[in-house]
PDBQT receptor file of N, H, CA, C and O in Angstrom, charges set to zero:
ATOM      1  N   UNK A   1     -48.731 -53.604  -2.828  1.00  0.00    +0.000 N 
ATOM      2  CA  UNK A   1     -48.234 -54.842  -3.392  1.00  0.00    +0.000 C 
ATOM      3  C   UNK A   1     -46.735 -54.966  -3.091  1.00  0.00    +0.000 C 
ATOM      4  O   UNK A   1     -45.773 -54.251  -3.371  1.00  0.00    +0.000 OA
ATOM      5  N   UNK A   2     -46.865 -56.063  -2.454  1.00  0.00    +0.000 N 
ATOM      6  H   UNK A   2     -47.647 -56.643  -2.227  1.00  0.00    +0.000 HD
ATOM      7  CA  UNK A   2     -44.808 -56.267  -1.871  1.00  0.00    +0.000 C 
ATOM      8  C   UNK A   2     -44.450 -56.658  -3.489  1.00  0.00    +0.000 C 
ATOM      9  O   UNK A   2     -45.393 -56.972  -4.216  1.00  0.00    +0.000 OA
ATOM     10  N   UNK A   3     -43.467 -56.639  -3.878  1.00  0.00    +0.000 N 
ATOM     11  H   UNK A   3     -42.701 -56.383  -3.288  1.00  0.00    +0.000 HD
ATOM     12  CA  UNK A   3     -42.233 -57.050  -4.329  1.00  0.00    +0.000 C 
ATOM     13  C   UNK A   3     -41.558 -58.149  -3.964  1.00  0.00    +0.000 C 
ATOM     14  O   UNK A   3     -41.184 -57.972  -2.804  1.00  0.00    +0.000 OA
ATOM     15  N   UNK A   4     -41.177 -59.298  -4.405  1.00  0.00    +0.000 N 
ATOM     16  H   UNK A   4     -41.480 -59.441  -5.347  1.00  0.00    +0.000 HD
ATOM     17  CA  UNK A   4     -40.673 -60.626  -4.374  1.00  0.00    +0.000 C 
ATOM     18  C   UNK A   4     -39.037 -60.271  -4.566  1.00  0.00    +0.000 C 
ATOM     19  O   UNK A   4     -38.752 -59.399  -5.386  1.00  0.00    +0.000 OA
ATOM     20  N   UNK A   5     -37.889 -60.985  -3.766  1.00  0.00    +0.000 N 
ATOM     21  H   UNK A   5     -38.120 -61.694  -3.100  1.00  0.00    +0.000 HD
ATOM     22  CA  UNK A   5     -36.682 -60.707  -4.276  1.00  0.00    +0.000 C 
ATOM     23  C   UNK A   5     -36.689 -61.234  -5.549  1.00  0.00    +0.000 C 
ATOM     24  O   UNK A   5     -37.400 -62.201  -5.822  1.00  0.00    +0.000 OA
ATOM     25  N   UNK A   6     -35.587 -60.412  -6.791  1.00  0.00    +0.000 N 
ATOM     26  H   UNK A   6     -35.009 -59.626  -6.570  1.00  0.00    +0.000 HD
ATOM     27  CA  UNK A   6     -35.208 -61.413  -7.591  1.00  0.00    +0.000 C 
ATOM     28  C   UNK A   6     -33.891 -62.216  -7.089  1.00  0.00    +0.000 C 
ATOM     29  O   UNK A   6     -32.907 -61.655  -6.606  1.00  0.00    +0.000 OA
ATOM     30  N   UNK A   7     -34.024 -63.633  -7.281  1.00  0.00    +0.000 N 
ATOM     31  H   UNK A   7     -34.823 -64.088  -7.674  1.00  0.00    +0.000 HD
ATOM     32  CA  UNK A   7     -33.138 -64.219  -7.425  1.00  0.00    +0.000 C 
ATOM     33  C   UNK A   7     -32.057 -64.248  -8.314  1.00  0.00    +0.000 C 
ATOM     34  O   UNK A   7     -32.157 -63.933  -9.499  1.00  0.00    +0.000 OA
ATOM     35  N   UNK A   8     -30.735 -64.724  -7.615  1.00  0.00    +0.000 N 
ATOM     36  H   UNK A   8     -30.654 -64.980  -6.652  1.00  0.00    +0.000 HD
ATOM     37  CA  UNK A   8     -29.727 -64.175  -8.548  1.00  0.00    +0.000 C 
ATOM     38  C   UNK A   8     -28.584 -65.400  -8.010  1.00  0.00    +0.000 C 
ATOM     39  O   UNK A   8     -29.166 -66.245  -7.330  1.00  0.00    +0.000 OA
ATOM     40  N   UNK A   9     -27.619 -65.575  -8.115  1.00  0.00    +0.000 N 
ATOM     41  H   UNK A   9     -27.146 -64.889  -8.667  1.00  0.00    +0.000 HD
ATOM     42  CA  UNK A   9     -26.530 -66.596  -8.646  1.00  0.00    +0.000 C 
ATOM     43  C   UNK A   9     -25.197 -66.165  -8.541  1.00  0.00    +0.000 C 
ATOM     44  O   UNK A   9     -24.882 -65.714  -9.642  1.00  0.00    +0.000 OA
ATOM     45  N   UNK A  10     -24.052 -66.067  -7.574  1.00  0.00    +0.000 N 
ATOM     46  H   UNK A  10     -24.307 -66.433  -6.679  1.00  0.00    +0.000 HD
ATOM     47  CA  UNK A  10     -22.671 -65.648  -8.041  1.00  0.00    +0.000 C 
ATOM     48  C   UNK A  10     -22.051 -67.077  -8.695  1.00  0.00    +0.000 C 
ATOM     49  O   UNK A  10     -21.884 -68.235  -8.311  1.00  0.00    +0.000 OA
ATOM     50  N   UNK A  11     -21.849 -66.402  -9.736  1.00  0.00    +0.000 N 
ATOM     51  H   UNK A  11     -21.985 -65.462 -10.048  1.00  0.00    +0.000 HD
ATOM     52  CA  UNK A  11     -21.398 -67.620 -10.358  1.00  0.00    +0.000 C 
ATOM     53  C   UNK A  11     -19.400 -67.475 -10.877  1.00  0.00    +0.000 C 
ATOM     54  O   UNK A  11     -18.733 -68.164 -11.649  1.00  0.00    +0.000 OA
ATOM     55  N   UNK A  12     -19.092 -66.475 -10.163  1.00  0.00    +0.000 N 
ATOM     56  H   UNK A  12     -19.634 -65.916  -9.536  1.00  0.00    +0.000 HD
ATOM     57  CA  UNK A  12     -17.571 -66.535 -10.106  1.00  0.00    +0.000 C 
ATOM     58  C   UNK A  12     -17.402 -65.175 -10.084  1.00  0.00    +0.000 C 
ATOM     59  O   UNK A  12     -18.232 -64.343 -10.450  1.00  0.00    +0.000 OA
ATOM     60  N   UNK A  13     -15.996 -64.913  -9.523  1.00  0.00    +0.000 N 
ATOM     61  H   UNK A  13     -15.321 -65.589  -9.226  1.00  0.00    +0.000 HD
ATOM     62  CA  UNK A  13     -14.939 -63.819  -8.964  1.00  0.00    +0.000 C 
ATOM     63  C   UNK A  13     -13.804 -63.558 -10.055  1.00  0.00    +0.000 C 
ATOM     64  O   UNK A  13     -13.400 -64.189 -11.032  1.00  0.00    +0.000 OA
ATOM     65  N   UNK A  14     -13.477 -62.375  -9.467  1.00  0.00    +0.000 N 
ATOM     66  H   UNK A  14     -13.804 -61.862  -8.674  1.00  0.00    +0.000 HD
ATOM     67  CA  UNK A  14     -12.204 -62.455 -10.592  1.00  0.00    +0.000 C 
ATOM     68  C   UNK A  14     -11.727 -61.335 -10.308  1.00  0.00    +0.000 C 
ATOM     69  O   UNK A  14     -12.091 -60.389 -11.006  1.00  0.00    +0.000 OA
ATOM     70  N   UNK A  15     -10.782 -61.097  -9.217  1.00  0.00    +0.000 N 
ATOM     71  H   UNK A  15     -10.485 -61.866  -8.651  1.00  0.00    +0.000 HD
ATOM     72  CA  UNK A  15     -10.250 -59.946  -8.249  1.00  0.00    +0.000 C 
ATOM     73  C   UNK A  15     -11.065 -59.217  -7.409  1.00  0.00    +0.000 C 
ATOM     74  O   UNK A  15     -11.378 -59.619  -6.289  1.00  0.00    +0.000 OA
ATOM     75  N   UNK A  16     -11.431 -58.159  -7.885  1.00  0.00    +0.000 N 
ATOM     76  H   UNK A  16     -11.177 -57.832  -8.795  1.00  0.00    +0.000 HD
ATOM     77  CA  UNK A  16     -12.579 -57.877  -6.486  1.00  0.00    +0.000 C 
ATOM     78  C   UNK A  16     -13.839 -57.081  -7.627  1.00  0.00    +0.000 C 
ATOM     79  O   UNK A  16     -14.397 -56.036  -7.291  1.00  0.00    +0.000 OA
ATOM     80  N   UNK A  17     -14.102 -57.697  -8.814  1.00  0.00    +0.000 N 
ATOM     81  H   UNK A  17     -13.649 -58.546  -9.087  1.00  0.00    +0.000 HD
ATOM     82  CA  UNK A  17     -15.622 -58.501  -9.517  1.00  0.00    +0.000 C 
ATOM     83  C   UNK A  17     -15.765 -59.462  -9.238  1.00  0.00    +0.000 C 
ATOM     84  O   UNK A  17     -15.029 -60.365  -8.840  1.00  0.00    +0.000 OA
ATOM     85  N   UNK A  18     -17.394 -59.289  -9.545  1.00  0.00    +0.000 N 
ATOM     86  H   UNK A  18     -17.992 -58.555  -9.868  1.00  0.00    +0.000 HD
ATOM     87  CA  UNK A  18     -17.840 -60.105  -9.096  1.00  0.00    +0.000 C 
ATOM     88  C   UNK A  18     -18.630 -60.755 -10.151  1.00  0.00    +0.000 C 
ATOM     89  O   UNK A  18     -19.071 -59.845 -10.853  1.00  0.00    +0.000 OA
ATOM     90  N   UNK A  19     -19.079 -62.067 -10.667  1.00  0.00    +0.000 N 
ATOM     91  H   UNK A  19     -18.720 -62.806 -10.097  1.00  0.00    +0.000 HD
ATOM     92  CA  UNK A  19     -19.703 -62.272 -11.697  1.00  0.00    +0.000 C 
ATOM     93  C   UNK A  19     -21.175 -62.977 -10.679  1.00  0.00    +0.000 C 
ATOM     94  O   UNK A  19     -21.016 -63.773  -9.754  1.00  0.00    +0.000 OA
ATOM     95  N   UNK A  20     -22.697 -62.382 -11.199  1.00  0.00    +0.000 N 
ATOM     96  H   UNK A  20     -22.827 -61.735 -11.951  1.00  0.00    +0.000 HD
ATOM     97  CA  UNK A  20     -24.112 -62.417 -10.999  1.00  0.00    +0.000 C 
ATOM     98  C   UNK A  20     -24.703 -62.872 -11.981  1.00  0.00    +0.000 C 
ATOM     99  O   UNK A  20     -24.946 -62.171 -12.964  1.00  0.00    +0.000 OA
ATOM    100  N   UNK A  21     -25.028 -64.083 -11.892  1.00  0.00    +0.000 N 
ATOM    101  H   UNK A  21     -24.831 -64.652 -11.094  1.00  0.00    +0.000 HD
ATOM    102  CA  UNK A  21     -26.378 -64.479 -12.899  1.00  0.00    +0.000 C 
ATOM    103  C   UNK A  21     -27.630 -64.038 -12.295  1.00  0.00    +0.000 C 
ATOM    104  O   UNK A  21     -27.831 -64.061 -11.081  1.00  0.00    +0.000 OA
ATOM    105  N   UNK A  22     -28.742 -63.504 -13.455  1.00  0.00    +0.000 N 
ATOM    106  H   UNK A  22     -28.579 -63.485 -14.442  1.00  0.00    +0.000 HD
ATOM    107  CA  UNK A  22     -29.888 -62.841 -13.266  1.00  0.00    +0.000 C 
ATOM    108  C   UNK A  22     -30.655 -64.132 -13.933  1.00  0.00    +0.000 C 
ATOM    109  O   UNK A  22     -30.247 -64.876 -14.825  1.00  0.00    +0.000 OA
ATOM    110  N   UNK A  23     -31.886 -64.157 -13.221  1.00  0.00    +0.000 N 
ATOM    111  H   UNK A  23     -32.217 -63.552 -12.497  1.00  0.00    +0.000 HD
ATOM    112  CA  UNK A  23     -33.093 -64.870 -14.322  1.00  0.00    +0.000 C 
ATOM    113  C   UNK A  23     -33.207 -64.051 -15.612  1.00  0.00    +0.000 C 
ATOM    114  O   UNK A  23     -33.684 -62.921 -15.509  1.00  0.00    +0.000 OA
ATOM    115  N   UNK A  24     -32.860 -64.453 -16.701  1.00  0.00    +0.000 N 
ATOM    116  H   UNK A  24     -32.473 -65.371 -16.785  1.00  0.00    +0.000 HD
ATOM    117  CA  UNK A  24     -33.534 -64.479 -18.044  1.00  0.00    +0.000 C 
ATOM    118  C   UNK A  24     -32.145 -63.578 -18.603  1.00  0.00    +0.000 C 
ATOM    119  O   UNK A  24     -32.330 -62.549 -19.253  1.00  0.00    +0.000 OA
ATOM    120  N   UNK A  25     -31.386 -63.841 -18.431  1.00  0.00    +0.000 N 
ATOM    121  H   UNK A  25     -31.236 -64.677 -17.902  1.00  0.00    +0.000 HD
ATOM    122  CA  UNK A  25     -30.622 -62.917 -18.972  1.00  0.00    +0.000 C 
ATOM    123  C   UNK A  25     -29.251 -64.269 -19.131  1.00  0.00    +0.000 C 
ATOM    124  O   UNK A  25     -28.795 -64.962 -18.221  1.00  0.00    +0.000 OA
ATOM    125  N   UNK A  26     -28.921 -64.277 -20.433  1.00  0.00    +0.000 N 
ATOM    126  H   UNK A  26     -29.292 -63.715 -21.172  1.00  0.00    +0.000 HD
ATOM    127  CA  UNK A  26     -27.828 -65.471 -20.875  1.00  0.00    +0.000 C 
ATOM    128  C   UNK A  26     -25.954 -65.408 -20.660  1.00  0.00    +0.000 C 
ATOM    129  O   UNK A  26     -24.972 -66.129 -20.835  1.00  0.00    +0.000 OA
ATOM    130  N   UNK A  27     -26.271 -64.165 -20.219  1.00  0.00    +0.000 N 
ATOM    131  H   UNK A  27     -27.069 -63.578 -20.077  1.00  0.00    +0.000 HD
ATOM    132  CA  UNK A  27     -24.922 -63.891 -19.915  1.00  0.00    +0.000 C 
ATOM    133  C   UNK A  27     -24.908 -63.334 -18.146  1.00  0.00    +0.000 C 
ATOM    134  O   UNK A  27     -25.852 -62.736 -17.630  1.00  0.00    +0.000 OA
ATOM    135  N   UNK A  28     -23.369 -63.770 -17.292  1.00  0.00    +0.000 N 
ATOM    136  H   UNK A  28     -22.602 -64.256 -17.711  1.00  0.00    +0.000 HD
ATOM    137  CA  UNK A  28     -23.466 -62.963 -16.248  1.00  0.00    +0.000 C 
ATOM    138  C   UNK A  28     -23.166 -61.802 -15.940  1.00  0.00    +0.000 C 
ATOM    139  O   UNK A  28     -22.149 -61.397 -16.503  1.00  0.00    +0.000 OA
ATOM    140  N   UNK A  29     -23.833 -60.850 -15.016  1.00  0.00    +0.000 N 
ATOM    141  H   UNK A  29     -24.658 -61.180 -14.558  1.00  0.00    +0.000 HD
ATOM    142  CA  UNK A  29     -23.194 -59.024 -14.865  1.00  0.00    +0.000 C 
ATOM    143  C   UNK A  29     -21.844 -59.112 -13.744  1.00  0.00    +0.000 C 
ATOM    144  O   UNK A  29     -21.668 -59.754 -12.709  1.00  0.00    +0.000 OA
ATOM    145  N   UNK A  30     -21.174 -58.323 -14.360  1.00  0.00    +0.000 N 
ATOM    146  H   UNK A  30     -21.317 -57.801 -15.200  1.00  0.00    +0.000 HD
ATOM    147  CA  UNK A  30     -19.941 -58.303 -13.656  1.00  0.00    +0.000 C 
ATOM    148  C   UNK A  30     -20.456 -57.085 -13.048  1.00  0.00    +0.000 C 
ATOM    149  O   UNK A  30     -21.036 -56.200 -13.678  1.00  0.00    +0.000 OA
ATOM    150  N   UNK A  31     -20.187 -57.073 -11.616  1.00  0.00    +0.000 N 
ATOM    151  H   UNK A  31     -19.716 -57.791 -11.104  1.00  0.00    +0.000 HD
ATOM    152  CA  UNK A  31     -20.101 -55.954 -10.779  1.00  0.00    +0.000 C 
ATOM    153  C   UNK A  31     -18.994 -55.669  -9.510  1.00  0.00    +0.000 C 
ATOM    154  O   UNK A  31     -18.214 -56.558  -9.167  1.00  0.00    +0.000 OA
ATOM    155  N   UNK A  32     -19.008 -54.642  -9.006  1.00  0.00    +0.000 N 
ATOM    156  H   UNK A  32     -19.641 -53.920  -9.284  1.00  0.00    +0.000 HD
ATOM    157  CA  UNK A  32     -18.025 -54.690  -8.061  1.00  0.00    +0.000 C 
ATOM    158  C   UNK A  32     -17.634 -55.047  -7.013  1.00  0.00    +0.000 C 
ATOM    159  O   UNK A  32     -18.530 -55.858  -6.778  1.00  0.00    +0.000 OA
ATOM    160  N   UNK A  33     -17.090 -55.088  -6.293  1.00  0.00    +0.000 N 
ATOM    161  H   UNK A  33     -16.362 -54.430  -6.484  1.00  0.00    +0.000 HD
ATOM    162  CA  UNK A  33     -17.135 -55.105  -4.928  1.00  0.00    +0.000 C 
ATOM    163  C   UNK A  33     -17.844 -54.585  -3.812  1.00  0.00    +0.000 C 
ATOM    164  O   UNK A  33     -18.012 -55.125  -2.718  1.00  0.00    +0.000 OA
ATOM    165  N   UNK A  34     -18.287 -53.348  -4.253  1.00  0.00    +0.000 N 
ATOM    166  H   UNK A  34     -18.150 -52.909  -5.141  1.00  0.00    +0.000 HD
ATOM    167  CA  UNK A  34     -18.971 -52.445  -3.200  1.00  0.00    +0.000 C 
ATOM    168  C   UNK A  34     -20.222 -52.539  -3.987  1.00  0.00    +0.000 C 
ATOM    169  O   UNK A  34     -21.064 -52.808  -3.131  1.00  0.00    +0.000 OA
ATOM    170  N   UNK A  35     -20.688 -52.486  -4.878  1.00  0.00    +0.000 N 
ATOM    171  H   UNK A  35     -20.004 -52.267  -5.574  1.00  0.00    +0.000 HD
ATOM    172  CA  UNK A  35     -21.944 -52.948  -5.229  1.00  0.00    +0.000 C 
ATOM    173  C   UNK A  35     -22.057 -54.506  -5.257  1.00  0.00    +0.000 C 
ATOM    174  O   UNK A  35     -23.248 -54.560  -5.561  1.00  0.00    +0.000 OA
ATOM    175  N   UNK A  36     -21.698 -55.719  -5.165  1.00  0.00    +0.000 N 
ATOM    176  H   UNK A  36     -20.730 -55.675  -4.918  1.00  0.00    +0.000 HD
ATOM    177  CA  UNK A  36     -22.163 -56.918  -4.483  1.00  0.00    +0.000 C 
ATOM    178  C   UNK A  36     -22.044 -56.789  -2.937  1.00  0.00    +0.000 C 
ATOM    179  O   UNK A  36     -23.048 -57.342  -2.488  1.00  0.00    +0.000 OA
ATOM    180  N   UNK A  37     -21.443 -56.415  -2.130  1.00  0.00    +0.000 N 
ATOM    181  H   UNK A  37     -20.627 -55.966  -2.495  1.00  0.00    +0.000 HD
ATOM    182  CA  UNK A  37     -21.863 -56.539  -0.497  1.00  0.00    +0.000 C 
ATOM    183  C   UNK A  37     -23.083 -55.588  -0.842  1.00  0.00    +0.000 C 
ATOM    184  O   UNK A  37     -23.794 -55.762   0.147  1.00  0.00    +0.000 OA
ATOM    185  N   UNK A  38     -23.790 -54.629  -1.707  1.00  0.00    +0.000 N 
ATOM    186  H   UNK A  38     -23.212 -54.488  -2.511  1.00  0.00    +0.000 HD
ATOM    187  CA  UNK A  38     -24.722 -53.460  -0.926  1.00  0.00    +0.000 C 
ATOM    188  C   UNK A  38     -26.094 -54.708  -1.602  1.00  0.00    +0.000 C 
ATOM    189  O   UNK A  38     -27.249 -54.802  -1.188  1.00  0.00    +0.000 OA
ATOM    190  N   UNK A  39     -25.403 -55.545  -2.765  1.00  0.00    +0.000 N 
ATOM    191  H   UNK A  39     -24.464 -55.469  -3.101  1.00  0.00    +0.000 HD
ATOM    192  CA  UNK A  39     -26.862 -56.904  -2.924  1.00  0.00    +0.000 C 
ATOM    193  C   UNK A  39     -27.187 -57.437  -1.920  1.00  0.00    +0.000 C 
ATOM    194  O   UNK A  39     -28.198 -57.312  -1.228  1.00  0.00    +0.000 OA
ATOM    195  N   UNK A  40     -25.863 -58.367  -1.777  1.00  0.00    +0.000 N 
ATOM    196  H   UNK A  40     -25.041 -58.468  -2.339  1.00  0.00    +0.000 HD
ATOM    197  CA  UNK A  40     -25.991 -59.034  -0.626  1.00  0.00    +0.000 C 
ATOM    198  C   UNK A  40     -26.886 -58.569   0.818  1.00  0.00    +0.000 C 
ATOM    199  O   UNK A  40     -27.769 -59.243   1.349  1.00  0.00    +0.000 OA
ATOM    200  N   UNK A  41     -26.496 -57.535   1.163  1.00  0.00    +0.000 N 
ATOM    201  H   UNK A  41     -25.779 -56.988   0.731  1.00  0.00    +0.000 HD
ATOM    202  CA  UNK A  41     -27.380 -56.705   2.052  1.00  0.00    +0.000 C 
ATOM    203  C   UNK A  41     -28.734 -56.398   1.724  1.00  0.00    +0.000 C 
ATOM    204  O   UNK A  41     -29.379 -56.225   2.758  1.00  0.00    +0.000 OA
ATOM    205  N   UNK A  42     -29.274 -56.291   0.905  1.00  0.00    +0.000 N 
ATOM    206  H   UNK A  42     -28.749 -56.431   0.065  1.00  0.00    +0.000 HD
ATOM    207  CA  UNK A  42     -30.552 -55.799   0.109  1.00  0.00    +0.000 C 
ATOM    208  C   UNK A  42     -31.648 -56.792   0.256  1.00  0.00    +0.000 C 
ATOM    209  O   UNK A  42     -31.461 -57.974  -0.029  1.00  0.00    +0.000 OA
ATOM    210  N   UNK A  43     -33.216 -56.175   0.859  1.00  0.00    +0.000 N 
ATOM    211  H   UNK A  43     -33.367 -55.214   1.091  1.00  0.00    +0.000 HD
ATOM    212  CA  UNK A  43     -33.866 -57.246   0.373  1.00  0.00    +0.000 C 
ATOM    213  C   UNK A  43     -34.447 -57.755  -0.980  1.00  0.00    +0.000 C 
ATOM    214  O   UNK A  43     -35.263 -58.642  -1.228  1.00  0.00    +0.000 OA
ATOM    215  N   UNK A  44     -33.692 -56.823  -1.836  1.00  0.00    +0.000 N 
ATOM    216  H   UNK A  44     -33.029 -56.103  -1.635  1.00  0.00    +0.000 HD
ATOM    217  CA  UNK A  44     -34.409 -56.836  -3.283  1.00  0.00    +0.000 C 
ATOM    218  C   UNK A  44     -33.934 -57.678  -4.167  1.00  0.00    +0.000 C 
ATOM    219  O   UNK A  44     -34.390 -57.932  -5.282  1.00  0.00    +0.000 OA
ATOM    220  N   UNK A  45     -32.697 -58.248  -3.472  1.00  0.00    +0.000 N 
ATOM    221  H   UNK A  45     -32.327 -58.042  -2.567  1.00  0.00    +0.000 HD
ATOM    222  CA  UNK A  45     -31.776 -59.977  -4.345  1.00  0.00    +0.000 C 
ATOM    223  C   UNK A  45     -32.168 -61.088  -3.524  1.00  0.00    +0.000 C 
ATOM    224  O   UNK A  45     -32.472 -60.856  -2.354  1.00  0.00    +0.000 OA
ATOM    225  N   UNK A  46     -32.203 -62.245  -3.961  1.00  0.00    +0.000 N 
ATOM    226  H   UNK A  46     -31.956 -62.434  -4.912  1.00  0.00    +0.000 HD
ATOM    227  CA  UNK A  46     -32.146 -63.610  -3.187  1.00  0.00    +0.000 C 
ATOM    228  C   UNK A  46     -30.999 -64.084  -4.084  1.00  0.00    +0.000 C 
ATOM    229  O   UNK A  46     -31.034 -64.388  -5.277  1.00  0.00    +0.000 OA
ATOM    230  N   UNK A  47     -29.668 -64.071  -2.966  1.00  0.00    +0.000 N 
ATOM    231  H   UNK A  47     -29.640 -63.824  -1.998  1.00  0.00    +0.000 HD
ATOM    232  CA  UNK A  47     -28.550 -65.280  -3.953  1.00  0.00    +0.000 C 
ATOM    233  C   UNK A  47     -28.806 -66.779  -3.916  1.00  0.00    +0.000 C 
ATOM    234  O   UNK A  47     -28.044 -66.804  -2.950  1.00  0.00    +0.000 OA
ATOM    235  N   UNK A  48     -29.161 -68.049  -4.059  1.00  0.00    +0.000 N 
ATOM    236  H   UNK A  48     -29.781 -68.029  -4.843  1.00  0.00    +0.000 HD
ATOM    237  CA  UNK A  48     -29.209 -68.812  -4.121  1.00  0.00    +0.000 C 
ATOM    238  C   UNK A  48     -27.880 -69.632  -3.618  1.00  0.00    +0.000 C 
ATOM    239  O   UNK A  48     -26.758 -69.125  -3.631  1.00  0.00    +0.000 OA
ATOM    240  N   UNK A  49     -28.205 -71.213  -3.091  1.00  0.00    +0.000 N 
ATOM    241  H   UNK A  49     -29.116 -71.625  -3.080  1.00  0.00    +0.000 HD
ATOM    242  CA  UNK A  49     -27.250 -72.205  -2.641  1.00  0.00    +0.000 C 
ATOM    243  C   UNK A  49     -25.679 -72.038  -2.745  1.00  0.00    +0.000 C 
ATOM    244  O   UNK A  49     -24.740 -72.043  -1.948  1.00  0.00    +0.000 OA
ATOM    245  N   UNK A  50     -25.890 -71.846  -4.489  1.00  0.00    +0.000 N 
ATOM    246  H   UNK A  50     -26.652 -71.842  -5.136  1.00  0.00    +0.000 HD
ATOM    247  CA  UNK A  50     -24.272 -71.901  -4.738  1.00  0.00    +0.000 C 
ATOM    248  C   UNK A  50     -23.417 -70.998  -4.604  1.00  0.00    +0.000 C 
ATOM    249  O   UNK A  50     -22.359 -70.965  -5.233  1.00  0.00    +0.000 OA
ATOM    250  N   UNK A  51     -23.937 -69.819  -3.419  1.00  0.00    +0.000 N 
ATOM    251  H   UNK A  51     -24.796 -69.846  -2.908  1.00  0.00    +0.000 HD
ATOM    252  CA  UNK A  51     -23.383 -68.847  -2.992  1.00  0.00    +0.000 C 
ATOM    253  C   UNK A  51     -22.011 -69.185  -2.273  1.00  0.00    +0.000 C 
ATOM    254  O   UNK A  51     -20.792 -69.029  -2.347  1.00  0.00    +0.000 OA
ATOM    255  N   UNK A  52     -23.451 -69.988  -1.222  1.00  0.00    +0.000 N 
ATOM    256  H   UNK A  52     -24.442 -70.115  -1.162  1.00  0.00    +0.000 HD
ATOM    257  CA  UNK A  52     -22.445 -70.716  -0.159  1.00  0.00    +0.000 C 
ATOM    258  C   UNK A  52     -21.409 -71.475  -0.901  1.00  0.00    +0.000 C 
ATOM    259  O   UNK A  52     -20.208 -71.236  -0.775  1.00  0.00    +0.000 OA
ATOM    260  N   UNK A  53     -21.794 -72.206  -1.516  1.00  0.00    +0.000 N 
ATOM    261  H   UNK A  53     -22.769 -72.400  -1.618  1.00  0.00    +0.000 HD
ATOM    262  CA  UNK A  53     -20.775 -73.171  -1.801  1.00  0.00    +0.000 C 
ATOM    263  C   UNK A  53     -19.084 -72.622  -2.144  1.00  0.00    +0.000 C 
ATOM    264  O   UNK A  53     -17.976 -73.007  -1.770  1.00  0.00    +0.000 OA
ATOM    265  N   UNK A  54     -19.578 -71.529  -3.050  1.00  0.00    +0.000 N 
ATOM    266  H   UNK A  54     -20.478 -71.216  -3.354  1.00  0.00    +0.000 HD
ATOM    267  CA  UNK A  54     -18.298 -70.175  -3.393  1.00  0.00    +0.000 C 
ATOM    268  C   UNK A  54     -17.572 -69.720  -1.979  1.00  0.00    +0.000 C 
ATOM    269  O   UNK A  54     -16.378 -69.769  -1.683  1.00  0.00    +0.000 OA
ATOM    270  N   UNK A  55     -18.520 -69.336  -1.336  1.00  0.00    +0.000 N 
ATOM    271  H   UNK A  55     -19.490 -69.296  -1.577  1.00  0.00    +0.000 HD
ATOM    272  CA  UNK A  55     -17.605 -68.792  -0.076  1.00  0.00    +0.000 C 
ATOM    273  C   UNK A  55     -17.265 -70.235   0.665  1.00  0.00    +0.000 C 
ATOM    274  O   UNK A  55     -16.058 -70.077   0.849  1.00  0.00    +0.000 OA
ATOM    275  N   UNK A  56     -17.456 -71.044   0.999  1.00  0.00    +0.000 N 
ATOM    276  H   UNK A  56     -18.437 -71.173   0.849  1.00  0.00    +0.000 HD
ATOM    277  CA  UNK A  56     -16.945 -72.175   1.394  1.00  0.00    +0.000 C 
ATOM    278  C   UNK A  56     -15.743 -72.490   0.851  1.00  0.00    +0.000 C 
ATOM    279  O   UNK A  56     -14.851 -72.595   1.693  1.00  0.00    +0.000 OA
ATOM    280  N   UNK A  57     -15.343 -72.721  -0.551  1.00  0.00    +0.000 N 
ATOM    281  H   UNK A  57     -16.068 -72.636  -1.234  1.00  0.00    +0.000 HD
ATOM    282  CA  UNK A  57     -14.350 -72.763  -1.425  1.00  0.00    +0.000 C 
ATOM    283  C   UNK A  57     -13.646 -71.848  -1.172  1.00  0.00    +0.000 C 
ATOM    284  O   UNK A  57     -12.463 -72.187  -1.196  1.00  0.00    +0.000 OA
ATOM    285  N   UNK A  58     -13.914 -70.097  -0.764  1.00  0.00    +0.000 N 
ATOM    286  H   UNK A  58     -14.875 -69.822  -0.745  1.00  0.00    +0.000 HD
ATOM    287  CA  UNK A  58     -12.828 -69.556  -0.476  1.00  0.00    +0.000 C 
ATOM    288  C   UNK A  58     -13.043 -68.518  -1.685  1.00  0.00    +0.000 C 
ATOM    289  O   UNK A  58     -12.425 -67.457  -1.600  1.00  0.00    +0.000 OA
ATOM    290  N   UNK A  59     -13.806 -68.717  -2.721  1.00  0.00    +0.000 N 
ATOM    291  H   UNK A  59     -14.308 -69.579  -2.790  1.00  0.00    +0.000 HD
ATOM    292  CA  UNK A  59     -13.837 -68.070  -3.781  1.00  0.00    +0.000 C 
ATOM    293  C   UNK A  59     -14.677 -66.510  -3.829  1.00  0.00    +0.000 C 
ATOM    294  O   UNK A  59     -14.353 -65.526  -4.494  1.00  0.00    +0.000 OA
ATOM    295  N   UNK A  60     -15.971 -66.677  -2.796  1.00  0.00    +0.000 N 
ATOM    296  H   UNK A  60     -16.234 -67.477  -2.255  1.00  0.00    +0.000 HD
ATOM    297  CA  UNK A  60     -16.387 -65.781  -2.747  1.00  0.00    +0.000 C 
ATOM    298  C   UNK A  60     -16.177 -65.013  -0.799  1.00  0.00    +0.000 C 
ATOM    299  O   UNK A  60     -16.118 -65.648   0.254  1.00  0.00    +0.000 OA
ATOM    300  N   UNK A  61     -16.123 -63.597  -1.010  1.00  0.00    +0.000 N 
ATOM    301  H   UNK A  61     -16.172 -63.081  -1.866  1.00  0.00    +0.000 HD
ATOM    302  CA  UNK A  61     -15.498 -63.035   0.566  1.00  0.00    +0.000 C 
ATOM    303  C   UNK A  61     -16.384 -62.443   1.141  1.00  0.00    +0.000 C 
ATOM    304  O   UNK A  61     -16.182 -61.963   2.257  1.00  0.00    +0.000 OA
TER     305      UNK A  61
């Protein structure tokens, strides 16, 4: 049985954290730097649209 990514959300920065919205969870996880590029890389996250939109803005690197 495969495994589906979970989807997930950067929903803001704040030096080199990173803030992740999870499905079902009301607050976002702050994580680091070197653990968001090893998500990003992973097939086990899907970030969604407003990823882009962050790095477009400049906000996310």
């Amino acid at each position: 049985m495969e495994k589906k990514p979970v989807k997930v959300r950067l929903v803001g920065r704040n030096g080199r954290n990173y803030d992740i919205q999870f499905p079902y969870l009301h607050i976002p996880v702050t994580v680091n730097e070197t653990l968001y590029r090893r998500m990003l890389k992973s097939a086990e996250y899907q970030f969604d649209s407003s990823t882009e939109r962050l790095k477009e803005q400049g906000t996310a690197n």
